[in-house]
N, C-alpha and C positions, 0 to 999 in steps of 0.2 A: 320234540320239535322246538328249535330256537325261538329268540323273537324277533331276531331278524328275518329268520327264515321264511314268519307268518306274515311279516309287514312285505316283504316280497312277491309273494301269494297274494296280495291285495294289491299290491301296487300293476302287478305285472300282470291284472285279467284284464286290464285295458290298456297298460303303456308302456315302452322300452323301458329297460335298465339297463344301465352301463355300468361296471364295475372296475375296481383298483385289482391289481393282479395281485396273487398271493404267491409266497414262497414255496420252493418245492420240497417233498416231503425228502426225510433223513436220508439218506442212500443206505445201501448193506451194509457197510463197513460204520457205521454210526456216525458218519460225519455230513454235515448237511453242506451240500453242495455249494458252491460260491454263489449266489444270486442277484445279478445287475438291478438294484430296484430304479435305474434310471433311464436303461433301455426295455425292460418292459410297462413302465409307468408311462413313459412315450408312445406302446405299441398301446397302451389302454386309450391314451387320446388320440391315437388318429383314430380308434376303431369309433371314437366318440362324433368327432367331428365327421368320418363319413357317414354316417349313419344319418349325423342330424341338417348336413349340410349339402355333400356331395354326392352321394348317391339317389337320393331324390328326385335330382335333377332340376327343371324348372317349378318343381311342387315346393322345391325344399324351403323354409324357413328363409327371410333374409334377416328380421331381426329378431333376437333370441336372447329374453333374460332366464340369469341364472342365481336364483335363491335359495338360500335354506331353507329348511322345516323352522329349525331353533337357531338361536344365535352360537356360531362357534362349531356350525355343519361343516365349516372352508370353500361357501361357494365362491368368492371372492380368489381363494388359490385357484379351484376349478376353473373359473372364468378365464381367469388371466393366462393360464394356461392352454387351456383350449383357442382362445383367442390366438395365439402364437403359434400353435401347432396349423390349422388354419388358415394361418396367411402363409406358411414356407410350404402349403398345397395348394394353393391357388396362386394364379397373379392379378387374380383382383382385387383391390382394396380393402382392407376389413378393417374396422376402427370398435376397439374396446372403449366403454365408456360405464364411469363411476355413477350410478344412479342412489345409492345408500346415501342420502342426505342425513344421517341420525350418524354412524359410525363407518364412512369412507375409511377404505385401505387400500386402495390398486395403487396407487403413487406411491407404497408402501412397495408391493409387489415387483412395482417395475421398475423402483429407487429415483425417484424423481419429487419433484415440489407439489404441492398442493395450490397452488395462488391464484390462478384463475382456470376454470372449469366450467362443469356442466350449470352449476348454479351460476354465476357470473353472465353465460350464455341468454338465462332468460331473464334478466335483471338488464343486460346491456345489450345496447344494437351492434351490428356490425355481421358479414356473415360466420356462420357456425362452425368454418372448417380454420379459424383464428383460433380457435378456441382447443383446437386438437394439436396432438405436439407429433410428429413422426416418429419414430424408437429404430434407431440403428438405418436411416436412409431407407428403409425398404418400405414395404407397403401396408405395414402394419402402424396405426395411428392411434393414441391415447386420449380419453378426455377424459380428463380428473374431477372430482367432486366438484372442487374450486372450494369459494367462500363459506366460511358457516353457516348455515342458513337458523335463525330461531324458529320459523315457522315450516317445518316440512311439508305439513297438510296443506297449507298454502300454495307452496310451490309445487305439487303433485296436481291440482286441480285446478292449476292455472293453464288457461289457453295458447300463455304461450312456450309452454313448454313443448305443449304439441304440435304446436310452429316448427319448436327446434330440433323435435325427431322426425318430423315431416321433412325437413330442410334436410339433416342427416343422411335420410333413406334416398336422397338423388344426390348426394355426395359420395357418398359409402357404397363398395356394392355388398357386404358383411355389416352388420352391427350385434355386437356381443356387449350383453347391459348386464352388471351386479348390483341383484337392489337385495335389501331389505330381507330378512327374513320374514317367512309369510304370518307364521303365529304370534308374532310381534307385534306388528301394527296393521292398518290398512294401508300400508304404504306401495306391500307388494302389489296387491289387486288393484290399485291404480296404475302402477307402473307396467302391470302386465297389460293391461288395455290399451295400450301402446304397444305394443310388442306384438309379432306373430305368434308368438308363444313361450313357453318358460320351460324351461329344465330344472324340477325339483333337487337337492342338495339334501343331501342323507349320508350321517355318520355312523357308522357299522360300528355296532355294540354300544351305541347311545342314543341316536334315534329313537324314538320308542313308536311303536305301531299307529298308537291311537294318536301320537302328533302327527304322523305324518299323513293318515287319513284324514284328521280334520283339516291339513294344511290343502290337500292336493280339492277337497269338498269346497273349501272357502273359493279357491280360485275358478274352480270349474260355475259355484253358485253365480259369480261374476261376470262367468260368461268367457275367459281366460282359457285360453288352449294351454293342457298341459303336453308338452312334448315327450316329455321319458323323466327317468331320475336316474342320478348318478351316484352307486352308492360307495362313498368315500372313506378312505381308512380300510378298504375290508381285510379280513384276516380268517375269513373262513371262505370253504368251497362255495360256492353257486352251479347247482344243480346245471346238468348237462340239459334237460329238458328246458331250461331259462333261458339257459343261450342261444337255441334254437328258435326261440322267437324273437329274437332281436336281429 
């Protein structure tokens, strides 16, 4: 038995997994078939985004961070992507927004500037939707890290950040947050307490079990809904019995 396999088994007796699609096996003639990994990596996030968004219905989530286990999981690609899949299924509003004050990359992701953002936000008055940038006219909305912050723990258990995603949540009718990885700092379980809940970030065949139980432990001790995990990279099967419960 792997050890991805066993951290699945743990993860999965209480919450969804979503998984990266894997390659199809050799054919008869030994040649392995062409494989789109662009149109099935697209069929893995919508099945992501209905699950955790649309299908639900009025129970579902509206705002939804998505973190690592460890630094270098790719929740930050996850988010940004799911974020985008998401808004071209809905026509409701949905705004991704940079919450990793330590090492922001979504302005990375979505190839845009970093200069003022979610930090700037509660630092400055003004309302909070100045603060998001639109990406391509549509209904999908950016808010970047913004400013360097020296003090993160500061701005995490400030009052008025909770202003600013209180404010967000009658702006928005989606908000999709990238914070922090969990085993890192306390930064995630603040940020989750904002949040209706989080989406664990797990790298297949790096992950290691025992992070990822203390990570999904830390946030549940907090009080923090975990919603499901998405396990990223993968390259081996996920049992038919897995999929059934999701």
């Amino acid at each position: 038995m792997s050890r991805n396999f066993e951290l699945l088994q743990q993860i999965e007796k209480e919450h969804e997994v979503f998984s990266a699609p894997i390659p199809p096996a050799v054919s008869g003639n030994g040649h392995r078939p062409r494989f789109n990994h662009d149109a099935f990596g697209q069929e893995e996030r919508m099945k992501l985004v209905q699950r955790l968004f649309i299908l639900p219905g009025l129970e579902a989530p509206r705002v939804v961070m998505f973190c690592g286990v460890e630094s270098g999981d790719g929740s930050s690609w996850v988010c940004a992507r799911a974020s985008e899949t998401l808004a071209s299924q809905v026509k409701a509003s949905v705004c991704v927004v940079d919450a990793n004050f330590r090492t922001p990359s979504l302005h990375e992701h979505f190839r845009t500037d970093n200069l003022l953002g979610l930090a700037d936000a509660v630092r400055q008055s003004g309302p909070a939707r100045d603060f998001a940038h639109q990406l391509n006219g549509g209904n999908l909305w950016l808010i970047t890290c913004g400013s360097k912050t020296p003090d993160p723990h500061a701005l995490l258990t400030s009052d008025l950040l909770h202003s600013r995603i209180t404010e967000l949540r009658a702006e928005f009718d989606y908000i999709l947050v990238d914070g922090p990885p969990v085993n890192l700092y306390a930064d995630a379980t603040l940020l989750g307490r904002l949040a209706d809940g989080v989406v664990l970030v797990l790298q297949a065949n790096f992950t290691r079990r025992e992070a990822a139980i203390k990570a999904k432990e830390s946030l549940q001790a907090a009080k923090v809904r975990v919603c499901g995990a998405v396990l990223n990279k993968r390259t081996f099967p996920v049992p038919d019995f897995l999929y059934r419960k999701i």
